[in-house]
N, C-alpha and C positions, 0 to 999 in steps of 0.2 A: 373516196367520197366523204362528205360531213355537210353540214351545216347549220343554220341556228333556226329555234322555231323565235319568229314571228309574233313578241309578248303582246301584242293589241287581240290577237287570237283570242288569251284567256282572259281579258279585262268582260270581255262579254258575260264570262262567269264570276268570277272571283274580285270584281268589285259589286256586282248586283244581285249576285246569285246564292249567295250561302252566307251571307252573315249572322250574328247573334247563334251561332249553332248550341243550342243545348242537350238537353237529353235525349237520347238516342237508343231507345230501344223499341217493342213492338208497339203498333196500336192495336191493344185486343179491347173487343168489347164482346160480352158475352148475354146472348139473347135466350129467352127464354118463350117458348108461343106460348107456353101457360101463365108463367108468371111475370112478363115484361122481363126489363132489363134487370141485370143482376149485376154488373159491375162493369167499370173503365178502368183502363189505364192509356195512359198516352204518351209518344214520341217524339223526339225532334221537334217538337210543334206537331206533329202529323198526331191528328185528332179524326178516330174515329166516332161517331156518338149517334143517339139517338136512334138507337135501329129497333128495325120494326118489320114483319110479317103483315105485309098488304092483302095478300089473297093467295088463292090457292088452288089449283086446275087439278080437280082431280081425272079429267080425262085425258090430259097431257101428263099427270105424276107430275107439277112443277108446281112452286108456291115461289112469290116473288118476294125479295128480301130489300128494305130499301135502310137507307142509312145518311147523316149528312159526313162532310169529309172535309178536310182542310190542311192543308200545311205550308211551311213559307218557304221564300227562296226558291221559287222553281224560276225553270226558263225553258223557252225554245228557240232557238236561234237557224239560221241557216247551215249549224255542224251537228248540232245534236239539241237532244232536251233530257230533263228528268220524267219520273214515273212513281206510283206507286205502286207494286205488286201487290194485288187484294187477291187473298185467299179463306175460303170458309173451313173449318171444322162440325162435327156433328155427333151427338152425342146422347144414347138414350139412358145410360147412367156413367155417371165420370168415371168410376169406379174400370170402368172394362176400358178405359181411351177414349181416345176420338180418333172418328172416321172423317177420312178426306172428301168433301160434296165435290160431288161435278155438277159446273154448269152448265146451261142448254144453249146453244150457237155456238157460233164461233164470227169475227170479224169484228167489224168497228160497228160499237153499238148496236149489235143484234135485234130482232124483234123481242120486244120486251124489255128490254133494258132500257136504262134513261141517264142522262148525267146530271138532270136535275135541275136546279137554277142556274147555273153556270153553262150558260151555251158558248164556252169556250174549251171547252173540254171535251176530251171522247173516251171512250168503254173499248179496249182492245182485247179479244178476247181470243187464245189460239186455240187450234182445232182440238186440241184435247181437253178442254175444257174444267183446266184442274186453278184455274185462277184467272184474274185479268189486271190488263193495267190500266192504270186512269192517268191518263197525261195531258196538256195541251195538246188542243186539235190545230193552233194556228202560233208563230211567233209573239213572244213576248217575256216578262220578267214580272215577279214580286208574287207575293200570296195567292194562294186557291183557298177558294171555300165554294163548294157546294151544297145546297139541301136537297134530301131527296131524290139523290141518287139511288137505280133500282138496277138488281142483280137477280138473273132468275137461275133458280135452282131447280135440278131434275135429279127430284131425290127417287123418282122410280127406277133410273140408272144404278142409283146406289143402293137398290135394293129393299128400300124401305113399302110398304102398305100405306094406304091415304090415312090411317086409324094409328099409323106408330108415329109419323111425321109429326102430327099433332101434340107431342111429348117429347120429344127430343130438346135437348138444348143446342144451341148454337153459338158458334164465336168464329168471331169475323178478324184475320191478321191482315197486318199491311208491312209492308218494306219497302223503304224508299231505294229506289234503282238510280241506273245513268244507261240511257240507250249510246252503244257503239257503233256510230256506222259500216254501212258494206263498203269495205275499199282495202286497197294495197297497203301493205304494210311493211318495216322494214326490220328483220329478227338482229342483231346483234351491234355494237358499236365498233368495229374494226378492230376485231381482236384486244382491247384495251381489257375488258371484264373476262375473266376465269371463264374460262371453256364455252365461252360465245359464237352463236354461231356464224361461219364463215363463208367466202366461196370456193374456198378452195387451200390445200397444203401448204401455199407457196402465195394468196391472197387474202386479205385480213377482209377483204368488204364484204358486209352484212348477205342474208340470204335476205330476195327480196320477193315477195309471196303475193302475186295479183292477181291470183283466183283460188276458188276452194277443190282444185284437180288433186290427185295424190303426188306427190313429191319423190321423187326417185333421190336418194342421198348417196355420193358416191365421193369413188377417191382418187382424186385428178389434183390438180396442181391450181387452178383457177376455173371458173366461169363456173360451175357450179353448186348443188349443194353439197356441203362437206362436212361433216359431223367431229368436233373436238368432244375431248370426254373429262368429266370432274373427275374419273378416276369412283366413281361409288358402285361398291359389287353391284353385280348384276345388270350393270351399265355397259349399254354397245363403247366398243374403244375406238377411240382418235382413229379417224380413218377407214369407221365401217361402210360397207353399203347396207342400205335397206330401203324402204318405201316408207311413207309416211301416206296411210289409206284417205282416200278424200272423204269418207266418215267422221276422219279426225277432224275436230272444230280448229281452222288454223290461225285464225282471229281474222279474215279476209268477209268472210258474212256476218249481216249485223247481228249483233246481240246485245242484252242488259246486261248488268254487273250491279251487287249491290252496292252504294254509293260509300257503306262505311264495313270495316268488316267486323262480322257476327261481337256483337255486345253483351255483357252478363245478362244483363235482363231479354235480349232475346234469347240467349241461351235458356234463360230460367224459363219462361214463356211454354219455349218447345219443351221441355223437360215435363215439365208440371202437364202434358198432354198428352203422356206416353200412360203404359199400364204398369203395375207394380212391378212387375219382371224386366221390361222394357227397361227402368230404371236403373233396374242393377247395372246393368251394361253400359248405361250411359251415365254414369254417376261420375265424375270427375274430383269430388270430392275425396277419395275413396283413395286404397292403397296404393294402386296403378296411376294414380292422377295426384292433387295435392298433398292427399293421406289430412286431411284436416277439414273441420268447417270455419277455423280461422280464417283470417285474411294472412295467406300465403303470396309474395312477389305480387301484391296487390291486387290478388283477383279473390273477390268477397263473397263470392258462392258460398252458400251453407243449403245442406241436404239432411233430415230425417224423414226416416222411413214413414214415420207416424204422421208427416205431412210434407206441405208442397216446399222446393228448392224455393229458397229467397235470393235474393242480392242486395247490399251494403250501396251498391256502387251502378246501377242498369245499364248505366251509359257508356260504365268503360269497356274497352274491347274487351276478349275474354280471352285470355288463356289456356293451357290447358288441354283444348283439343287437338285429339290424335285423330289422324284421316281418317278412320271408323266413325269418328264422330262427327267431323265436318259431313261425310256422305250420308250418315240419318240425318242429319239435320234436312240440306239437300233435296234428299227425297221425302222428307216429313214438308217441305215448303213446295214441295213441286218444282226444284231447281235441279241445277246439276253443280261438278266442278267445276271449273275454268281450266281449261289447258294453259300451258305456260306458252303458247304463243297469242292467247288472248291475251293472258298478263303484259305481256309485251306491248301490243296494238292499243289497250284500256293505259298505258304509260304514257307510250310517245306519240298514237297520234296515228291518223292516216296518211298514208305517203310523204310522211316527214322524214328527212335524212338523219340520221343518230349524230349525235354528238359523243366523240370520246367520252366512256367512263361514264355516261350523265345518268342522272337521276331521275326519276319520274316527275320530276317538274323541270327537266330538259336540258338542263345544268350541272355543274360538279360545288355550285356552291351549297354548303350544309352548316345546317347549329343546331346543335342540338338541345334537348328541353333540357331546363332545370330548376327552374324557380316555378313555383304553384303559386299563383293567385287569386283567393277566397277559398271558400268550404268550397269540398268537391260535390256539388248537390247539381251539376249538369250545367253550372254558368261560372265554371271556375276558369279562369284564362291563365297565361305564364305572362309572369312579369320580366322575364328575359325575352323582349319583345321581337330581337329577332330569330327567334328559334323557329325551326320547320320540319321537323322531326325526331323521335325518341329513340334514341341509340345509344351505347356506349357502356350501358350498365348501371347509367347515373342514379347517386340516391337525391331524391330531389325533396329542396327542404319548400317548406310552405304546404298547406295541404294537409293528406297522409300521410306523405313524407314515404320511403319507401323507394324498392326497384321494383320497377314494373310498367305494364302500360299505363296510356292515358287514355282520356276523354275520345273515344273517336268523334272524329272531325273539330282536336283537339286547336290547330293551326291557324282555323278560317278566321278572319273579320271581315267587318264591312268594308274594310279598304283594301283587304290583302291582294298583292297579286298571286298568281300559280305557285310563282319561286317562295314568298313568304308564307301560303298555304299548303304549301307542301302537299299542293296534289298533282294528279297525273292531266296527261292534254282535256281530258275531257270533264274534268269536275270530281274524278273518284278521287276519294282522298284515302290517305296513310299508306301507297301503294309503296312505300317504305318504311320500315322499321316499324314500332309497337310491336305489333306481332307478325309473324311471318304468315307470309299468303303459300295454304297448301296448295298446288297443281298436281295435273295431269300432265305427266312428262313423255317428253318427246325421245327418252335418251333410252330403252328399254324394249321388249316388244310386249309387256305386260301394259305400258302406257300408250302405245302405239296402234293395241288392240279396244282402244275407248273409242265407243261408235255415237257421242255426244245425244245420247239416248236424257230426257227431262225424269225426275222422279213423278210418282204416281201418287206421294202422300201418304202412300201406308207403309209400315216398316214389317220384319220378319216378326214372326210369333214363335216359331219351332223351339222347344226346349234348348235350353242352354246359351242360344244365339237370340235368343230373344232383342228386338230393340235397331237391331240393322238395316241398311240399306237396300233393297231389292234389286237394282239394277245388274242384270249377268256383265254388262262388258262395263263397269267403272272398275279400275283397280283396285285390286285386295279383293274381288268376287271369289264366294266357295260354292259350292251346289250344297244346297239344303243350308245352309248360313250366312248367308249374303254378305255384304262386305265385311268379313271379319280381320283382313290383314291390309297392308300399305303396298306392297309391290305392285309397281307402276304408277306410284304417285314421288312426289318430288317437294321443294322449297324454292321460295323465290322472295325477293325484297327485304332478307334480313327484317331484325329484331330490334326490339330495347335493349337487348345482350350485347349482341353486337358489338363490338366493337373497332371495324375496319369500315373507312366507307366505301372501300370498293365493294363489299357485300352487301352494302345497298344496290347498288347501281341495278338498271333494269336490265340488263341484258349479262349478268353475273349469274352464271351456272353452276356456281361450284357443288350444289345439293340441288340439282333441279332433277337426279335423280336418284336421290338418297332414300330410299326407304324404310320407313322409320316407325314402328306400329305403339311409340310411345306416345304419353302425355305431356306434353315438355311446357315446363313454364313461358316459355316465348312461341309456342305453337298455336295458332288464331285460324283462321284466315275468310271469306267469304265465296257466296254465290252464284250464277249467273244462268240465263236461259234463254237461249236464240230466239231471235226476233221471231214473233211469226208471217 
C-alpha cells in the first residue's frame, strides 16, 4: 500500500488559515467582583478582555461571567476547524491556589450562555463541565471577534456560599485547539520507521484502525495486528500478543489537540496558579530540570520562591518537561495526554495511506531552521526561507542565537503550504522536532491500562507529592501521589537535538516506549481532549 495526500487538501488551511503567527502563549485575564479587572495578558492574537460578573442566581449558586474574545486565522471547512478551550480558575486568596469552576450545562450553547455579537459562533460545553470551546458554528476563514460572550458558573457545585462567591478573584485561560475528526486511520508507514507498526512478521503494511473496538495484537505472519518493539525495558517484544482495551483513545473518535505545544509562557501561566509546595514539584528550573534561572538551550523560565515564574521568551515552546509535568499541567487545564496513535491520526490524516518514512506534513522532504530573523519578541521569522522544522542540534545565528527550540508555530505564513509549514494533515503544527511530543504508549501494559479519563483541574495536595496529576489510570499513577513516575508514557516526533530524520518521521517508534521520569532539554510536548 502507499500513497500521496492530495496538497489542495491543506491550501484550505495553510494559505488562509494561520498566517502572521506571533506570540503564543495563554489568554489570562484575571477578574475581580470586588475590584474589576486586575490584569491581561494576551496570545497568538487570542485576546481575552473585558470581563465582567453580569449577575448572580443565588437560588441556582450560578453567577454569569461574560467577556469579549477574539483571535485570527481560524477556519471551518468541510474536514475540520479550530477552537479555543476556555477554562475558568477561582480564587478566594492566591496565596492558597486556585480552584478549578465548573460550569452549569453542557451542549452547544446552553441555557444561559451566549456567543455574543458574533452569531457565527457556538459555546460547546462537555458534560463535565470543567471548560468549553468556542469555535465556528458554520464554514468559513479569517478573524473572530466577539463581544459579550456569557459563561455561566455553578460555583455552588464548587463548594462555595452566595457571601464567599462575592470575594473570590477569577481568571479566565484560553488555548487555541484543532478538532480531529471521527474516522479511520492508518498506524505505521510500511515498516520504513523503527518499530512501526505492522500487519504482520512477514507484512510491512500499516495496522489499519476503523473503529474504537479493542485491538487483539497477535503474532501471525500477515493480515493482522503485529507488534514490533524499539527494544525499551519494560517494553512488550516483537511479536507479542496483547489486547489494546477500547478505553484506550486509538485516534479513530474525534478529539481536539492543542494546535501548538505547551509554551514558556503557558508553562509560566499554570505555574504561577499552583500553591507554594505545589511549586516545588513543578519547578523546572531547579536541580532535576535546568538547575538555572538563566536561559539554558534556550528555554528562559526564571523562578523565585519570593515571587511568580517569569519567561524571557512566552512564545517559545518549552522545554524541560518531564511526563509528571506535562500530566499536571493536563489535568490543571482539564485535558489529558494524547496516546501515540492520536499522534499518528493528528499527522497524517483520516483514511490517508502513509507514505514511506514521511513526516507530518506527508512527505520526506525536510530543512531545517537556522537563520533567525528580527528580535525574538513573537514576530521573528527565519530567513532560511525554506526551512520546516528544527532538528539537528543547530546553533542558530540571528536572534538569541543559541540550541534550542523555537517560536511555536515558528514555519507558518501567509502563503505557506503544509509541506513549508511544517504542519500535520490537519493544521497542528511542530508535530516534528522543537520539542518532542510526550505520549501514551501502546508498547507496555502500564500504557495500555490508560482509560482516556479528561483531568478535573485540581492537582494532588498530600505532603511530599504535592503539585501532581490525579488521574488513577494515566501513566506513572501512585496511590496517595498521583502521577509521580513515566511508566507507560513514551516519545514521538523527535527534537531540535535530533539529529536523524528518520526520528522525525511520524510513525518512528524508536522511544514511543521509553520511559523516562527526566527533564530533558528537548522534552515539550502538548494536550488533547475528546470531543464531546
Amino acid at each position: 500500500m502507499g500513497g500521496v495526500v492530495d496538497e489542495r487538501d491543506f491550501k484550505r488551511i495553510f494559505t488562509m488559515s494561520i498566517p502572521g503567527l506571533k506570540t503564543i502563549f495563554f489568554a489570562v485575564i484575571a477578574i475581580y467582583l470586588s475590584a474589576g479587572i486586575t490584569g491581561i495578558l494576551f496570545a497568538n492574537d487570542l485576546d481575552i478582555v473585558n470581563g465582567s460578573i453580569e449577575s448572580k442566581d443565588t437560588s441556582g449558586n450560578t453567577v454569569v461571567i461574560e467577556f469579549d474574545i477574539s483571535w485570527k486565522n481560524s477556519w471551518r471547512d468541510m474536514t475540520n476547524y479550530d477552537a479555543v478551550w476556555i477554562f475558568v480558575k477561582f480564587s478566594a486568596d492566591e496565596d492558597s491556589g486556585w480552584n478549578h469552576a465548573t460550569l452549569k450545562g453542557s451542549g452547544v450553547t446552553p441555557d444561559g450562555f451566549d456567543a455574543g455579537t458574533n452569531t457565527g459562533i457556538e459555546i460547546v460545553v462537555p458534560s463535565d463541565g470543567k471548560g468549553c470551546f468556542i469555535q465556528r458554528s458554520e464554514n468559513g476563514t479569517g478573524d473572530i471577534a466577539s463581544e459579550g460572550v456569557k459563561i455561566v458558573w455553578n460555583y455552588g457545585y464548587d463548594g462555595l456560599l452566595d457571601e464567599e462567591v462575592d470575594n473570590v478573584g477569577l481568571k479566565i485561560f484560553g488555548i487555541e485547539m484543532v478538532y480531529i475528526p471521527e474516522g479511520a486511520l492508518y498506524a505505521g508507514d510500511h515498516q520504513t520507521s523503527t518499530a512501526s507498526f505492522v500487519q504482520g512478521s512477514g507484512d510491512p503494511d500499516p495496522w489499519y484502525i476503523d473503529d474504537n473496538s479493542g485491538i487483539s495484537v497477535e503474532n501471525v505472519a500477515s493480515n493482522s495486528y503485529y507488534y514490533v518493539s524499539g527494544g525499551n525495558a519494560g517494553e512488550s517484544a516483537t511479536g507479542s500478543e496483547f489486547i489494546i482495551p477500547a478505553s484506550f483513545a486509538k485516534g479513530y473518535t474525534a478529539f481536539y489537540i492543542m494546535k501548538y505545544e505547551i509554551t514558556e509562557g503557558q508553562w509560566v501561566g499554570f505555574f504561577n496558579s499552583l500553591t507554594d509546595s505545589q511549586k516545588i514539584n513543578r519547578d523546572i528550573t531547579g536541580a532535576g530540570g535546568k538547575n538555572s534561572d538563566g536561559v539554558v538551550r534556550r528555554n528562559t523560565v526564571s523562578w523565585s520562591a519570593a515571587s511568580d515564574a517569569a519567561s524571557l521568551r512566552p512564545d517559545r515552546s518549552c522545554g524541560y518537561l518531564s511526563w509528571m509535568d506535562l500530566c499536571a499541567y493536563a489535568d490543571w487545564a482539564a485535558l489529558r495526554p494524547m496516546t501515540e496513535l492520536e499522534y499518528e491520526k493528528a499527522a497524517r490524516g483520516k483514511d490517508i495511506l502513509p507514505v514511506a518514512g514521511e513526516l507530518p506534513w506527508g512527505n520526506t522532504s525536510v530543512s531545517a531552521a537556522s537563520n533567525i530573523a528580527g528580535d525574538e519578541d513573537g514576530s521573528e521569522t527565519l530567513s532560511n526561507a525554506s526551512a520546516n522544522v528544527n532538528y539537528n542540534n543547530v546553533t542558530f545565528s540571528g536572534g538569541d542565537g543559541g540550541e534550542g527550540p523555537l517560536r511555536a508555530g515558528m514555519f507558518a505564513t501567509a502563503t505557506s503550504t503544509r509541506q513549508q509549514s511544517g504542519a500535520g494533515y490537519y493544521g497542528v503544527m511542530e508535530l516534528a522536532g522543537n520539542v518532542w511530543e510526550r505520549c501514551v504508549t501502546a508498547g507496555n501494559e502500564e500504557g495500555r491500562a490508560f482509560l482516556s479519563t479528561h483531568g478535573d483541574g485540581n492537582l494532588t495536595t498530600e505532603a511530599g507529592h504535592e503539585g501532581n496529576a490525579t488521574n488513577a489510570s494515566w501513566p506513572g499513577y501512585q496511590d496517595g501521589q498521583g502521577v509521580s513516575g513515566a511508566s507507560g508514557s513514551g516519545y514521538r516526533g523527535g527534537s531540535w537535538f535530533i539529529s536523524t530524520t528518520n526520528m522525525l518521521a511520524v510513525s518512528n517508534r524508536s522511544r514511543a516506549a521509553l520511559s523516562d521520569n527526566g527533564r530533558n532539554n528537548d522534552s515539550g510536548g502538548r494536550c488533547v481532549r475528546s470531543a464531546p
